[in-house]
N, C-alpha and C positions, 0 to 999 in steps of 0.2 A: 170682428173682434175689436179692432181701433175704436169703433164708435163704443162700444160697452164698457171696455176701459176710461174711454174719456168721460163718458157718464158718469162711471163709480168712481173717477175724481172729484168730480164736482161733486157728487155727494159726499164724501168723506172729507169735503172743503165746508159744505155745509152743518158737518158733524162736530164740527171743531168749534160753532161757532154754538152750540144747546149752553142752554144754562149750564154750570156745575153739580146743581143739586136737584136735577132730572132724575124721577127713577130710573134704572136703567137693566137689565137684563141684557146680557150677551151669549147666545148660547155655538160652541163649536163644536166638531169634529176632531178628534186628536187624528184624523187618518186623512183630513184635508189636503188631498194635491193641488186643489188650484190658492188659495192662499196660508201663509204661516201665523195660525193662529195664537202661537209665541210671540210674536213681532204683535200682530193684532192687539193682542190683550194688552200689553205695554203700552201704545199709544193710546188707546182707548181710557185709558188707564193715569196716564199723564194730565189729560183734562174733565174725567171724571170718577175722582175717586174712592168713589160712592159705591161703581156699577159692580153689578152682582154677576161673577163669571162662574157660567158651567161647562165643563167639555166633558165630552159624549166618549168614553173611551169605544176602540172601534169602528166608529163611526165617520163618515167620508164627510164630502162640501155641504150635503145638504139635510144635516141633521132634525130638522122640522120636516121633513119626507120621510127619513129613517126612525125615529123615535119620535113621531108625530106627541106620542101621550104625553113623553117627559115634557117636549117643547109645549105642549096645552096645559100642566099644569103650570109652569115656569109664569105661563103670559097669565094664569089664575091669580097666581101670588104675585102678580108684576098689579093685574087692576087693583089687586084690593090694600097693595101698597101707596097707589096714587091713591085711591079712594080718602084713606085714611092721612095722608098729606093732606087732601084738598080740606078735609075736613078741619084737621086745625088751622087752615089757614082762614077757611070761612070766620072758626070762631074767634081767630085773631081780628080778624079786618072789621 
């Protein structure tokens, strides 16, 4: 458990550092025991405040297991909002 914690530091070291204007998708459980996804959404929130939050009423830690469909359409609408970035940025550059 020590080593997987120390992992999911450094990622969430590494999260601090995405651009600002990253699309972003966050999807939670309101019924999450192992993190508070109150606390979550607020930091997340502090450096990008942009990201699109859903919580899953009901539903526990691993809401992409549980409500696999809502979480497939979410990452649907998450490509074709980068799509559509990339695209003006192409026609910008």
């Amino acid at each position: 458990m020590a080593a997987e914690l120390s992992a999911f530091n450094v990622d969430m070291a590494a999260f601090g550092r995405l651009s600002s204007d990253l699309p972003m998708t966050v999807v939670f459980g309101d019924r999450d025991g192992v993190i508070d996804y109150r606390w979550h959404s607020a930091w997340i929130q502090r450096s990008h405040d942009q990201a699109l939050f859903k919580t899953l009423r009901g539903v526990g830690h691993m809401p992409h297991h549980v409500r696999a469909e809502v979480c497939v359409e979410l990452l649907e609408q998450l490509v074709d909002t980068v799509s559509i970035v990339e695209s003006k940025r192409t026609l910008v550059a």
